[in-house]
N, C-alpha and C positions, 0 to 999 in steps of 0.2 A: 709148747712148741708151736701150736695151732697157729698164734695169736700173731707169730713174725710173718706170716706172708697174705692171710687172707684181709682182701680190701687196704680200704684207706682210712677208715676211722677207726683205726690205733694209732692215729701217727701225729696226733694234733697231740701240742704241747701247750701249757699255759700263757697267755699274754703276757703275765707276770716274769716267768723269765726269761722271754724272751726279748722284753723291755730291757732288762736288766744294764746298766753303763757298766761297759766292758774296757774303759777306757785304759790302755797302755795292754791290751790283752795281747796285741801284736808283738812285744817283746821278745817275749820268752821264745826258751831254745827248747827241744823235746828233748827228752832224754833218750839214751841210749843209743847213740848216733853209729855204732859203728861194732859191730864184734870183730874176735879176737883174730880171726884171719883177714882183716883189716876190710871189710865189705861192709858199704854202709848203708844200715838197718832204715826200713822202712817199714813204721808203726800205723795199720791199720786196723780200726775200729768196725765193727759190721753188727748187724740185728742178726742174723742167721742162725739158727740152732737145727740140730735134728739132721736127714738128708741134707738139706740146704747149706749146713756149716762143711759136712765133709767133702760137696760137690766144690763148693769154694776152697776149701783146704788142698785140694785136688788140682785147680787151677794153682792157684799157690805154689804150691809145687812142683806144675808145668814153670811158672814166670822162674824161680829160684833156681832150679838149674837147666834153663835157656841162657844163660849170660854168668859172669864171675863179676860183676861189679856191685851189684846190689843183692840182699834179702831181706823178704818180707817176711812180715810177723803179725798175722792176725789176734786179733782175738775179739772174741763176742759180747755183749756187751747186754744180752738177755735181751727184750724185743724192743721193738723202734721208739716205743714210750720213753724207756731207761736207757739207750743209747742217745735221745733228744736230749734229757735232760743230765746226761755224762758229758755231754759235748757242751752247752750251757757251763758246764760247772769247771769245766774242763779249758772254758775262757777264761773264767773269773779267777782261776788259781793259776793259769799258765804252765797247765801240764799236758795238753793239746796233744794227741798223738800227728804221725804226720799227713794221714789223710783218714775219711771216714766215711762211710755209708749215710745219705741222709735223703731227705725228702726235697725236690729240687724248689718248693713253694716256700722251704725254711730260707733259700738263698738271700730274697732282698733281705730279712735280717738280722744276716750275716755280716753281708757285705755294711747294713748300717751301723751294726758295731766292730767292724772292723776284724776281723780276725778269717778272714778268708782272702785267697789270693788267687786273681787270673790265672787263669791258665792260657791264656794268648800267647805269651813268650814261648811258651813250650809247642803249645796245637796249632799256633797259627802262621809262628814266628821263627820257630827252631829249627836248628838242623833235622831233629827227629821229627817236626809235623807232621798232622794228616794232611794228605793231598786233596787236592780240588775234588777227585773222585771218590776218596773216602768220603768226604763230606759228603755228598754225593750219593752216596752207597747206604748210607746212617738215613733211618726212614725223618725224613724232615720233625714231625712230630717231636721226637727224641730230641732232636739235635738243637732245635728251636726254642726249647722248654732250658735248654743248657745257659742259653745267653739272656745276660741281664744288662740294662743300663750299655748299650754295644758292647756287651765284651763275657766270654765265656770263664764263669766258674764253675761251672761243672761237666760232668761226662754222663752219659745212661750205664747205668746198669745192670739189674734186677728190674725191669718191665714185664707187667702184665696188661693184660685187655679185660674187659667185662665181656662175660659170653655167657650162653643160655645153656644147662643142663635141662636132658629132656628122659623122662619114663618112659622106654619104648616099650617094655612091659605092661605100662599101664597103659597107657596109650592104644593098643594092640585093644586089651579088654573093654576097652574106654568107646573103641571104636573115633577113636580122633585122629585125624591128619595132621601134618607138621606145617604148623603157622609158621606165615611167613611175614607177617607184620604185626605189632602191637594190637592192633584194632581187629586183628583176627582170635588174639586172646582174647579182648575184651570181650567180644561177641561170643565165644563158648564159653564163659564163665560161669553164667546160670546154670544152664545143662549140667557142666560139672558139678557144682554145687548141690543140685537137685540127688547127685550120686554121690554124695558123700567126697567128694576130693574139691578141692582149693587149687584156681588153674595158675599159679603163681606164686612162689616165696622168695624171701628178699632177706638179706642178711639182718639183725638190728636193729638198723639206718636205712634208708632208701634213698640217701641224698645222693648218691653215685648215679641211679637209673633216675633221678630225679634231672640231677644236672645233663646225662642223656637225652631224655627226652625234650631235656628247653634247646639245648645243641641241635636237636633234628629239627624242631620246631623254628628254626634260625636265628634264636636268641641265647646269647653266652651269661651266666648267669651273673659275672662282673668280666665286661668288657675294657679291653684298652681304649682310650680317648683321649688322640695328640699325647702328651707326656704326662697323664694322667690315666685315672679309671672309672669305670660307670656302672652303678650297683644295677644289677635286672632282677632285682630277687621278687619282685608286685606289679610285673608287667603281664600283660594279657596271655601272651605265649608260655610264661612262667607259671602262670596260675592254671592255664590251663592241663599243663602238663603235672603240676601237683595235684591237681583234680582228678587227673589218669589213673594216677596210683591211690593215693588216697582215698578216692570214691570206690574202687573195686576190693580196700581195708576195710571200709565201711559196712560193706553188704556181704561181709563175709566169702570171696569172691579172691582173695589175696592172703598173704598174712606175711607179718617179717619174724623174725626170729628170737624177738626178744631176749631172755639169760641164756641162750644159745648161745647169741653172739651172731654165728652163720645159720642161714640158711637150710645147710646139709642134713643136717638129724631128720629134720620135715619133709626133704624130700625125697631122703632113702627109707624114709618107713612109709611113704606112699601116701603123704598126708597134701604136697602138693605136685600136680604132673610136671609144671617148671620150675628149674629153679634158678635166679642170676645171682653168677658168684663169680671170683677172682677166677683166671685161666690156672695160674700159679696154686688154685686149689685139687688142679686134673690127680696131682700126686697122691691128695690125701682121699680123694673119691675112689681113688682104685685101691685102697687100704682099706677104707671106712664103706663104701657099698654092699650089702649081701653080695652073695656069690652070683645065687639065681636072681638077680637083677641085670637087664638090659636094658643102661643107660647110655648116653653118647652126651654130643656137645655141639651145638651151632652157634655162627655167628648173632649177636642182640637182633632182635626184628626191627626192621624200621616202623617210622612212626609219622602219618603224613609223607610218607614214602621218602624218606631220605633213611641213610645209613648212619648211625655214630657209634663210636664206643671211648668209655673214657678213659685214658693210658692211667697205670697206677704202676707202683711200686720207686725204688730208689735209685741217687744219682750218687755219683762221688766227689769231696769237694779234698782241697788241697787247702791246709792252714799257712798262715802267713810266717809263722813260728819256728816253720822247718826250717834247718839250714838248705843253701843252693844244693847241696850234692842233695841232700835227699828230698829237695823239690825234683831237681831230675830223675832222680831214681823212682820218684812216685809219677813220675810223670812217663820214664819207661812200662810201669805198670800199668797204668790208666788205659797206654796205647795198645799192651799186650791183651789187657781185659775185651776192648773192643774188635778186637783182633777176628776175621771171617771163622777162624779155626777155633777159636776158644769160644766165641758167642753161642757157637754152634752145640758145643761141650757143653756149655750152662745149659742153656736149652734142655736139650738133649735131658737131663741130669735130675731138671728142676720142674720143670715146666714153664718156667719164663720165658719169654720171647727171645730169637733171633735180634739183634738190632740191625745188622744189614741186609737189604733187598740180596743182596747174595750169596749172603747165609743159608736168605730160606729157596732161594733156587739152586740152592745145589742139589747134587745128583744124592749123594748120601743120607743129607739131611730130609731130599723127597721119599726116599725110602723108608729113611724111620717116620715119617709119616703113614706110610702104605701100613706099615707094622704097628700103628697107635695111632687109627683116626680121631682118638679123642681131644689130641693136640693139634690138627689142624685147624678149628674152629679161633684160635688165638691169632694162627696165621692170616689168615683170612679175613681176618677182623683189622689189621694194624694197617691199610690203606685208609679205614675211617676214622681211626684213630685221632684225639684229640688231648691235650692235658688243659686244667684248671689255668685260670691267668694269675700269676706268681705278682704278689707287690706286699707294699711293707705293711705288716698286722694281719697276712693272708692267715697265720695261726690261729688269733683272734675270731677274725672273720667264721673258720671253718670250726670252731668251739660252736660260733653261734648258730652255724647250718646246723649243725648234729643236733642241739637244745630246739632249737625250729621243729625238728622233724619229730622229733622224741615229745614236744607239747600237744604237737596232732596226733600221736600215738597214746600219748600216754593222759593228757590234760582235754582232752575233744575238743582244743582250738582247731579253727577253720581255717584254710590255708591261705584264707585274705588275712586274717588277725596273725597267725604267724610269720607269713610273709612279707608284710605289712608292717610286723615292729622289725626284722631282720632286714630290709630296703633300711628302713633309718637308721640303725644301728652301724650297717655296710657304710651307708654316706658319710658316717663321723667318723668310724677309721679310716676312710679313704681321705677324707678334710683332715684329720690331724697328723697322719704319716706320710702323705705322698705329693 
């Protein structure tokens, strides 16, 4: 259940099929168009299990009887790995449900093999569109990540933030105060060490806080360029910020998670004072924490003094396959989903973020704040908020980050020699796909 929400490296799928010629996958019609009280069905796909399936199931059931023209029909699809590859398999057979849960960096391809459809007609063009101020309302980040090539195939979701969990318990014994930039960890990390604790752990993978810190550092780690893209993976600011973490794995000073997977295990048995994980993880921290543990949540520290954090989690796409009534009907949905009153529900629910600046200003939702400090740190963090830049082989690409990171972990490549073959590797899928 773990596996459906924490971070982003579960969610890469193979180049292999996502290459795949999907040609005529557009056809096809979904099945089950309609039940027997003549309401017509709309089939979505989601990664969700556990909490997270019944807080969706819940909305669900908010959208299905708000209205008599449409219902929805979830169903899960096990985690984002196996719902990638159901939606792959799910072109090639044309049995496509009519929308589904995905990773908004799968978009460009998508759209290059065809089998996803704008949503402009409906969000930007329709009777039912969002308004200038919805738009408006949807933190830019989000909404920005949604549009591809001018034009919008998808919607946000399930968003989370990277945020720092911190030992106040140990901390307390520690005699440490609460860092407020990267470089204030770096510097008590020996002291730590000297005592037996690790001032840092990291899910894994560290390419999230990696690509963080080239972000605060004012380098994106593939930029957009005119109608192209520009690989930074062996640029000075890049290197230096894999040097950050890397060098503090080095000296015993840090450590990621390895068959863990996350982070968490390490930092509730006190092995390290911080730890950076999914906001979307607060849920399973207040399950999985000892009792007599006093831990919290803050926003990532800056780094070079600027603030980042990298947005994660899923967007919604609509197939080209559906009939009209149930592109509108999923498109009723879409708008319900982002809805102030229901973003607020998820949230609330899940530990995902709000998507509207008005969500998290409202009076209710500041309350359950007041009641569960540990989810404001998510909030407070989605002003710096940033996502990855989406282009065609980004799958590919993100295979090679994770192997990059995992050879300086695991192979004692240097993060010139890694970074270095992953820069020319970036340059050949971006020359061959874009």
């Amino acid at each position: 259940m773990k596996k459906t929400v924490w971070g982003k490296s579960l969610l890469g799928i193979s180049a292999l099929a996502l290459g795949l010629t999907l040609a005529g996958c557009s056809t096809g019609k979904t099945a089950d168009k309609s039940t027997s009280d003549k309401k017509v069905t709309i089939t979505f796909w989601h990664g969700m299990n556990g909490p997270y399936a019944k807080a969706l199931d819940s909305i669900i059931k908010d959208f299905n009887g708000s209205q008599d023209k449409y219902v929805v029909k979830g169903t899960a699809q096990g985690d984002y790995t196996a719902l990638q590859q159901k939606i792959m398999a799910g072109a090639k057979s044309k049995s496509l449900p009519t929308i589904s849960q995905t990773t908004y960096t799968t978009v460009p391809d998508y759209v290059k093999n065809g089998f996803i459809t704008p949503l402009d007609p409906y969000m930007i063009d329709g009777a039912d569109k969002l308004s200038a101020s919805d738009l408006k309302d949807i933190y830019p980040a989000f909404i920005s990540s949604s549009k591809y090539q001018g034009k919008y195939y998808s919607i946000p979701f399930s968003k989370s933030t990277r945020i720092m969990y911190y030992n106040k318990t140990l901390m307390d014994q520690l005699g440490v105060k609460m860092p407020k930039s990267w470089e204030d960890i770096q510097a008590m990390a020996p002291a730590l060490k000297a005592k037996g604790v690790m001032a840092v752990g990291f899910d894994k993978s560290f390419d999230m806080e990696l690509e963080g810190l080239a972000r605060q550092a004012g380098n994106a780690l593939v930029a957009t360029k005119g109608k192209s893209f520009q690989a930074n993976l062996n640029t000075k600011q890049t290197l230096e910020a894999t040097h950050f973490i890397w060098d503090m794995i080095q000296k015993g000073e840090a450590k990621t998670a390895g068959e863990d997977i996350y982070g968490d295990k390490a930092f509730t048995s006190g092995k390290t004072l911080f730890y950076v994980g999914s906001s979307a993880g607060v849920s399973h921290m207040k399950t999985g924490a000892p009792k007599d543990l006093d831990w919290g949540t803050m926003p990532l520290p800056t780094y070079k003094g600027k603030s980042a954090t990298e947005l994660a989690g899923n967007d919604i796409v609509m197939f080209k396959s559906a009939s009209t009534d149930q592109q509108k009907g999923a498109w009723a949905f879409m708008k319900f989903l982002m809805s102030k009153k229901e973003t607020i529900k998820w949230a609330e629910a899940t530990g995902y973020v709000p998507l509207r600046k008005s969500a998290v200003q409202d009076a209710d939702f500041q309350a359950f704040l007041k009641k569960d400090p540990t989810s404001e740190a998510s909030v407070k963090s989605l002003p710096g908020g940033f996502q990855s830049t989406a282009f065609i082989g980004f799958t590919e690409y993100r295979n090679n980050l994770l192997s990059a990171v995992d050879a300086m972990l695991t192979k004692s490549e240097t993060p010139e020699k890694a970074m270095g073959d992953l820069q020319t590797k970036t340059k050949q899928i971006i020359k061959d796909n874009n």
